[in-house]
C-alpha positions as CSV (number, residue, x, y, z in Angstrom):
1,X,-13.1,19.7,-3.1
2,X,-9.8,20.1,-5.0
3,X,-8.3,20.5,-1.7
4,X,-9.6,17.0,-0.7
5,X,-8.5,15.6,-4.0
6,X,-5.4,16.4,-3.8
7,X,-4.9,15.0,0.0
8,X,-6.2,12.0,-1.7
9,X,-3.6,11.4,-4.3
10,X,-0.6,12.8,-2.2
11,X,-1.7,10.3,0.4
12,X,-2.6,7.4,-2.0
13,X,1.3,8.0,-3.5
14,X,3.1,7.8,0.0
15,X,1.1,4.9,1.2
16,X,2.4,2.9,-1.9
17,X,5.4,4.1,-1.4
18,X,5.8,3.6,2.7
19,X,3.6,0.5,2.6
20,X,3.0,-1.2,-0.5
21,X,6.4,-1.3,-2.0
22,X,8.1,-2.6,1.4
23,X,5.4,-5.1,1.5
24,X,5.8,-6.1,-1.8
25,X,9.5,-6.8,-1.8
26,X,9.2,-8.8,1.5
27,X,6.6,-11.0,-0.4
28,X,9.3,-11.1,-3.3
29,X,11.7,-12.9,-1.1
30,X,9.6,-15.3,0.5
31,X,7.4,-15.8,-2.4
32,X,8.5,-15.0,-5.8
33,X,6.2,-17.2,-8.2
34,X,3.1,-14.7,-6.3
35,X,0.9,-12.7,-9.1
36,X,1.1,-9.4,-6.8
37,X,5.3,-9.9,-7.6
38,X,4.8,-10.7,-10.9
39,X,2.3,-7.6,-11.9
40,X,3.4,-5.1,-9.8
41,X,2.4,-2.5,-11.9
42,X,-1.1,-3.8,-11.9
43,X,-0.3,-3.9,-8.0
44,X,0.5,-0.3,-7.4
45,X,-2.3,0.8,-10.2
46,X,-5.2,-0.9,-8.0
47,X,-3.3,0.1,-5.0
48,X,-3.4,3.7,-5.7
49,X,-7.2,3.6,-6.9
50,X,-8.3,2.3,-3.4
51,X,-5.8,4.4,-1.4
52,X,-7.3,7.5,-2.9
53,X,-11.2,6.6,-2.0
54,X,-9.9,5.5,1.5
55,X,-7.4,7.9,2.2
56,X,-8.2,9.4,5.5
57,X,-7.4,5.5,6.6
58,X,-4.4,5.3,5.0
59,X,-3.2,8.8,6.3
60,X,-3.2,7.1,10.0
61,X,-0.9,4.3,8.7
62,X,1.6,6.2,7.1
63,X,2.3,8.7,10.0
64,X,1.8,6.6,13.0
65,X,4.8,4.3,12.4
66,X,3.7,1.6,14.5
67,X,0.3,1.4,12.7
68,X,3.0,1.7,9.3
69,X,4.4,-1.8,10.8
70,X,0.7,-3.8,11.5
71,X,-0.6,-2.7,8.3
72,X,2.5,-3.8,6.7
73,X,2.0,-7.2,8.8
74,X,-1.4,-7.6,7.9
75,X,-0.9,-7.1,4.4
76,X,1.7,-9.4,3.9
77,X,-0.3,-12.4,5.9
78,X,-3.2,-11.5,3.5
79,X,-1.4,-11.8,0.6
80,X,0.8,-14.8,0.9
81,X,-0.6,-17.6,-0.5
């Protein structure tokens, strides 16, 4: 269980960092009036939350770089407004 925890949160910290924050500064270029932009901290806190309770999925996306690049796609089309 620790174990498991601790993949959780190791993986939850390099998604935001190999996904999230690319995606984020992407968005802050093309949009920069966007609430994600202007609360990132908020951002990577809710981030980090989900990426530990799905962190198997994220696991695939930050090792496989071209699943890295469509989750990066996808989020940023999700997110625009």
């Amino acid at each position: 269980m620790g174990l498991y925890i601790l993949f959780a949160l190791t993986t939850a910290i390099a998604g935001s960092i190999l996904l999230l924050y690319p995606t984020l500064n992407r968005l802050e270029q093309e949009q920069p009036l966007n609430v994600l932009v202007q609360s990132k901290a908020l951002t990577y806190m809710v981030f980090l939350s989900i990426g530990t309770i799905i962190a198997p999925l994220l696991f695939i996306a930050c090792i496989i770089p071209k699943s890295s690049q469509v989750f990066q796609d996808t989020l940023l089309d999700s997110i625009k407004d």
